[in-house]
C-alpha positions as CSV (number, residue, x, y, z in Angstrom):
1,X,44.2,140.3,251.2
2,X,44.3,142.9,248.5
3,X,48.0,141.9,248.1
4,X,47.0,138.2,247.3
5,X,43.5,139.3,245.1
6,X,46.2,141.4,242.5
7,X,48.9,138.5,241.9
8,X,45.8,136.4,241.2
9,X,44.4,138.7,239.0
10,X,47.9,138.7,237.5
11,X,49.0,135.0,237.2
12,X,46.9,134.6,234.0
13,X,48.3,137.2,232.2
14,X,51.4,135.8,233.2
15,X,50.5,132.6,232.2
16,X,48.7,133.4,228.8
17,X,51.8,135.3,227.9
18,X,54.0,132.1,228.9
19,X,51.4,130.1,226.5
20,X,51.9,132.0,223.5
21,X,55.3,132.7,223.4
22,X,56.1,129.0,223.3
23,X,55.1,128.3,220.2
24,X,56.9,131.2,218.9
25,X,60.1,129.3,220.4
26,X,59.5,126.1,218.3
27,X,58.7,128.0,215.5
28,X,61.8,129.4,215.3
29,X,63.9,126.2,216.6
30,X,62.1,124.4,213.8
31,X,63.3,126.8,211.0
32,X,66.7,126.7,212.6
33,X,66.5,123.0,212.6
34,X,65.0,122.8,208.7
35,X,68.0,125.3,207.8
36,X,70.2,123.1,208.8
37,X,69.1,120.0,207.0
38,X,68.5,121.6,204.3
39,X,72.4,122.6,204.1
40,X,73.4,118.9,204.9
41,X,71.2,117.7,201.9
42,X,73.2,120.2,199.8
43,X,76.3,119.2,201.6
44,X,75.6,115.5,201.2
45,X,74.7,116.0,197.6
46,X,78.1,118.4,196.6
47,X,79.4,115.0,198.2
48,X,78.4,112.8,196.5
49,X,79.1,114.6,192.8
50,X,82.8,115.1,193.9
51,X,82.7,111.6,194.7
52,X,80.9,110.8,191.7
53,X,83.7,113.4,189.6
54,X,86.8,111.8,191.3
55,X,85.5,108.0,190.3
56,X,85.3,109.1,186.7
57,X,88.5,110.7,186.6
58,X,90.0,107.8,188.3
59,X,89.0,105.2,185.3
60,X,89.8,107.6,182.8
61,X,93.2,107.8,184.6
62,X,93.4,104.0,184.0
63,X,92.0,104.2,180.4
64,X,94.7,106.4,179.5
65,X,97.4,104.0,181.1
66,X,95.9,101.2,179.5
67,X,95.9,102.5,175.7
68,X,99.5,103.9,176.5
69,X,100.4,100.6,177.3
70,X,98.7,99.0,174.4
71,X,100.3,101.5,172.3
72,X,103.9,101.5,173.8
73,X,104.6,98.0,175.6
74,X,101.8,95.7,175.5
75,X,100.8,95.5,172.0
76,X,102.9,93.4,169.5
77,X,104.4,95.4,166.9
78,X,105.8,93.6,163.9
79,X,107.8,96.4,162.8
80,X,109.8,96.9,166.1
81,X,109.8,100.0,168.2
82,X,108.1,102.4,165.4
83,X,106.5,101.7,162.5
84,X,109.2,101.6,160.2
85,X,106.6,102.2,156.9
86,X,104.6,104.7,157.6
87,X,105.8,108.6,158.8
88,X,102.6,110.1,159.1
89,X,103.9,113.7,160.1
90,X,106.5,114.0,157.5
91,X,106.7,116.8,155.1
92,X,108.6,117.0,151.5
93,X,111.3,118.9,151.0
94,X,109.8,122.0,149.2
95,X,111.5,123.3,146.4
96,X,113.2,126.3,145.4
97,X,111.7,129.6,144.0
98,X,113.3,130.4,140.9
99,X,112.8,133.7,139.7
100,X,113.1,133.4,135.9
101,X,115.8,136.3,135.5
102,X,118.0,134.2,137.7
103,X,118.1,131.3,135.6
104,X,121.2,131.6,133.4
105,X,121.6,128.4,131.8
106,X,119.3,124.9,131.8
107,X,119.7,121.4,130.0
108,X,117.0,118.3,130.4
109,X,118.6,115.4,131.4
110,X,117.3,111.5,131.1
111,X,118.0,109.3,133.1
112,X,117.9,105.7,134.3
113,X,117.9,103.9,137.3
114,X,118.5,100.0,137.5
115,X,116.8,98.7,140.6
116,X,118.8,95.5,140.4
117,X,121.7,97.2,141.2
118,X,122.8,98.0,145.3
119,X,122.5,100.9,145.6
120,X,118.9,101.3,144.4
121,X,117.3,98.0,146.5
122,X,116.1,100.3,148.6
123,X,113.5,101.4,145.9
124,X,113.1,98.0,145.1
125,X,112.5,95.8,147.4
126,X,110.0,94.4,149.3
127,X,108.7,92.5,146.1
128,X,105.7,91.0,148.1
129,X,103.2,92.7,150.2
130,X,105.1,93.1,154.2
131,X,103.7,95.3,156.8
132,X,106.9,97.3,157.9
133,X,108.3,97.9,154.1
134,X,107.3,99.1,150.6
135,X,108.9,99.6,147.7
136,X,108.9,102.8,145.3
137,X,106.5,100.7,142.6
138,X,104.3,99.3,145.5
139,X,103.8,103.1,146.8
140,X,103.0,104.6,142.9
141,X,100.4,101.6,142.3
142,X,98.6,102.2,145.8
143,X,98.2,106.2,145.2
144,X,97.2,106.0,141.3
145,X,94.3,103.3,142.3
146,X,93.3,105.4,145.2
147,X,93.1,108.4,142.5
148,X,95.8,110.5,144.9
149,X,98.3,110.5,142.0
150,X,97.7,110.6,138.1
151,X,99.1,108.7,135.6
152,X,100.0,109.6,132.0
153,X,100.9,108.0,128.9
154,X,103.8,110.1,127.9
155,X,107.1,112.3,129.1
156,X,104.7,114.9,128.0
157,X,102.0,114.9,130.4
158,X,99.2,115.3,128.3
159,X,97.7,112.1,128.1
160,X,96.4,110.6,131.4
161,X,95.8,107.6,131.9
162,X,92.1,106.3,133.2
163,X,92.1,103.9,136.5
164,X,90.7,101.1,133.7
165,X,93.6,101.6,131.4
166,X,95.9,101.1,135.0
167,X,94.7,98.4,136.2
168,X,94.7,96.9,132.3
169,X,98.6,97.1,132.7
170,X,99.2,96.2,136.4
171,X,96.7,92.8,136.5
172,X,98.0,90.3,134.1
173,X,95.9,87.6,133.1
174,X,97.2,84.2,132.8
175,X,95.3,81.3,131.4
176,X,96.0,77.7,132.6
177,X,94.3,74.1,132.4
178,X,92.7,72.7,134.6
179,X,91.2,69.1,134.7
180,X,87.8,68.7,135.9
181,X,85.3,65.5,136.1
182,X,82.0,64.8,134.8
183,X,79.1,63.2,136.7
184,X,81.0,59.8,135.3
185,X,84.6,60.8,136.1
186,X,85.9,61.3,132.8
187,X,88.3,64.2,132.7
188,X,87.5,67.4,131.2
189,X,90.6,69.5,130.5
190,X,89.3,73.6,130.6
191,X,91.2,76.3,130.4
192,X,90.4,78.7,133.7
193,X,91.5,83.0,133.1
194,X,93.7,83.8,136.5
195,X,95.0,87.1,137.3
196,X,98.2,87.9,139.2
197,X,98.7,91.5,140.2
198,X,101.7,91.2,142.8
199,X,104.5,89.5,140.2
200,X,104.7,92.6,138.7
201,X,106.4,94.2,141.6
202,X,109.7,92.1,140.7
203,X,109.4,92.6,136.9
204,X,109.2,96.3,137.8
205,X,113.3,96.8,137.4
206,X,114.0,100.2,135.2
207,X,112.8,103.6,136.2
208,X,113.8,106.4,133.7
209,X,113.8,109.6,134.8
210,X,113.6,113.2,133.6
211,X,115.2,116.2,135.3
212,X,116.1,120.0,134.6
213,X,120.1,121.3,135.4
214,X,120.3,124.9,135.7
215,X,122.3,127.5,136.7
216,X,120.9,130.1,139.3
217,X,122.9,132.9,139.5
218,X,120.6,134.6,142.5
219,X,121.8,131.1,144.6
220,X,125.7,131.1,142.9
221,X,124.8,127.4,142.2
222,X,124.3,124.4,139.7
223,X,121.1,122.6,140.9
224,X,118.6,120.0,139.9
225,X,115.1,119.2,139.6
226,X,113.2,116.3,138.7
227,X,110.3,116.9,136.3
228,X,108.9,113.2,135.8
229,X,109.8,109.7,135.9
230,X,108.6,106.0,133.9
231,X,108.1,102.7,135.7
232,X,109.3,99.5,133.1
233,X,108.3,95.9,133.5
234,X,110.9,93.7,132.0
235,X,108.8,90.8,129.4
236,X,111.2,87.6,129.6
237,X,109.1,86.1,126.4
238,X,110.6,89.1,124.5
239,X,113.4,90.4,126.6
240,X,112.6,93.8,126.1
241,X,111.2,96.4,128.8
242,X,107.4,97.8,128.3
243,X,106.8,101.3,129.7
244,X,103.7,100.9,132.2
245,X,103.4,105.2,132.6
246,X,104.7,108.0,134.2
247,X,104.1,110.3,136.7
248,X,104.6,114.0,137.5
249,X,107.4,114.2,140.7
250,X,106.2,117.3,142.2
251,X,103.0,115.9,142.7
252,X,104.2,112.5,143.8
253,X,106.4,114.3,146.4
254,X,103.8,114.4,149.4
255,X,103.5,111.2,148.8
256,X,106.7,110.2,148.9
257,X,107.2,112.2,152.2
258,X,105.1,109.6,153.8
259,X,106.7,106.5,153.5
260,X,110.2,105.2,155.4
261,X,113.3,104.1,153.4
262,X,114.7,101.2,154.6
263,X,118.4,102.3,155.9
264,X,121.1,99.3,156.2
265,X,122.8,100.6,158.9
266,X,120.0,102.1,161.4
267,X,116.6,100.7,161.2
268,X,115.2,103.8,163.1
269,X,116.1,106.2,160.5
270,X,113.3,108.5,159.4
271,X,114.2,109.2,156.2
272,X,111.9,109.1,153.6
273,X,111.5,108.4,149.9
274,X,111.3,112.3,149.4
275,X,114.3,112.2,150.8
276,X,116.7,109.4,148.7
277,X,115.6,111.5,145.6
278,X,116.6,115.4,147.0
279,X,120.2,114.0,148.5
280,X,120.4,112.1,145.2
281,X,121.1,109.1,147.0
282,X,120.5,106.2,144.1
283,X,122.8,105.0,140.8
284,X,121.6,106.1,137.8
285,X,123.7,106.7,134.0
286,X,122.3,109.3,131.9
287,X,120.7,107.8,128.4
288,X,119.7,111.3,126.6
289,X,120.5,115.0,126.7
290,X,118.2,117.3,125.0
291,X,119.2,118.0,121.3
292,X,118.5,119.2,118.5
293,X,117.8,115.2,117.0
294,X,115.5,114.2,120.0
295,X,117.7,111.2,120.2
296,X,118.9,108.8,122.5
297,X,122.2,107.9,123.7
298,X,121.7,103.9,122.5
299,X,120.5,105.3,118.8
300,X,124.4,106.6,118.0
301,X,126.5,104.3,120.2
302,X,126.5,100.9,121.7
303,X,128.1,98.9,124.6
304,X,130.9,100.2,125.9
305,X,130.8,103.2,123.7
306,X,127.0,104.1,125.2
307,X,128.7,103.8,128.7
308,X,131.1,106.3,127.7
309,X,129.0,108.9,126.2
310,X,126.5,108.9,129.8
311,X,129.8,109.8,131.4
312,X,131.0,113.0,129.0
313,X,127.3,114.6,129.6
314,X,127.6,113.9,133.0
315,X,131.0,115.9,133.0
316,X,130.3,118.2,130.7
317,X,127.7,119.4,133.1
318,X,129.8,119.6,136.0
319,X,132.7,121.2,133.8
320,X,130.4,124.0,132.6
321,X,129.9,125.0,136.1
322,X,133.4,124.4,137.2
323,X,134.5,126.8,134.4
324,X,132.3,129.8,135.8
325,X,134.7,130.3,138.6
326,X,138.5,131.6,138.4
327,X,141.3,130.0,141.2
């Protein structure tokens, strides 16, 4: 009996202790269980910004494809496989340093180049506006009404010329009749002011030049350098030329740098405008050396005899430095 009255007395402690320690179990299988949802929340969220990450990179993927084909195959390009005008990362050819105990002898040189001739067409055509080509007039006229170049009134450079005074001599104004009609229909013969600024790109035929031949005894070498040149529009009325102005070629040379010359025999050629002038690739004749008369060749000889006179500069020069060396 005593046995049975003490495991009675003990079954509620038993059971009391079974009743609190099962919320402590839930408790903790709870947390466990909140733990874990919490990590697939986080999970689920990562998730979904990779996915969100890997979306965007895919469209950007095909946004790049798309503008490489618009630039490369799909889009028409008039001016086949490059744009034969423009070369945007081209550089001029810098010039020499010249330290001035080197120079041992100089003369000033002008020259003149007809554009109508073959060998220059590459500085003269297009004569009209064209979206792959551009002539050397058509590249001096955009620059000088942009206010990239500046243009002067003289082989001096002194005197420049405002955009007003350019655009006086590049716009001709033509005047023509017109017939217009009353409120009755009688005819009423006006005279209406046009103005033309793209014929002067074919009138544009004589570019003079002026250039410095020296001797540079640090380099053992005859070289040149162009100091300036002078755009003339030919007037048929008069059928004389009318210098328009000139410009200073070292500053025109990034300029120059920019633009494609048109080569006959590859049409993928990169040279550039920068470049006909430094490898001297253009037909010229010489029509004054400096002397002591500041005159030209045409004031003292004529015709043939003008002709002949551009050739003995031209080899006097090249005798003088043929003479400095001993064979």
């Amino acid at each position: 009996m005593g046995d049975f009255l003490s495991r009675m007395a003990l079954k509620p402690a038993y059971f009391s202790s079974k009743i609190v320690m099962q919320p402590t179990i839930c408790l903790k299988q709870y947390e466990n269980l909140s733990v874990t949802f919490s990590f697939l929340r986080y999970y689920i969220c990562k998730m979904k910004h990779l996915a969100l990450i890997i979306v965007c990179l895919s469209f950007y993927a095909n946004a790049q494809e798309n503008i490489s084909g618009v630039f490369n195959n799909e889009a028409p390009n008039p001016c086949g496989s490059e744009n034969n005008n423009l070369i945007i990362n081209k550089h001029p050819v810098p010039q020499a340093y010249n330290r001035e105990a080197d120079l041992m002898w100089e003369k000033r040189v002008w020259r003149e180049l007809d554009l109508r001739e073959k060998i220059n067409h590459t500085l003269y055509f297009p004569i009209e506006y064209q979206p792959c080509k551009i002539s050397l007039f058509q590249i001096m006229t955009k620059h000088i009404l942009t206010g990239d170049i500046i243009a002067f009134a003289d082989e001096s450079f002194y005197s420049p010329l405002s955009l007003t005074e350019v655009r006086k001599k590049l716009v001709q104004k033509e005047e023509q009749e017109q017939v217009i009609y009353d409120s009755l229909g009688n005819e009423i013969p006006v005279m209406v002011t046009g103005y033309d600024s793209v014929s002067l790109f074919s009138k544009v035929i004589k570019v003079r030049m002026v250039e410095d031949w020296y001797m540079n005894s640090g380099r053992s070498g005859l070289e040149v350098r162009i100091v300036g040149m002078a755009f003339y529009e030919y007037v048929e009325e008069k059928e004389a030329f009318k210098e328009l102005f000139w410009v200073y070629f070292p500053a025109v040379k990034p300029f120059l740098a920019k633009y494609r010359s048109f080569n006959q025999k590859n049409n993928i050629d990169r040279s550039s405008f920068d470049d006909v002038f430094t490898r001297r690739q253009f037909g010229s004749y010489i029509v004054k050396e400096s002397n002591v008369y500041d005159r030209y060749v045409f004031d003292y000889a004529k015709g043939v005899d003008a002709l002949l006179e551009s050739d003995r500069i031209k080899n006097d020069i090249f005798k003088w430095e043929h003479d400095l060396w001993h064979y």
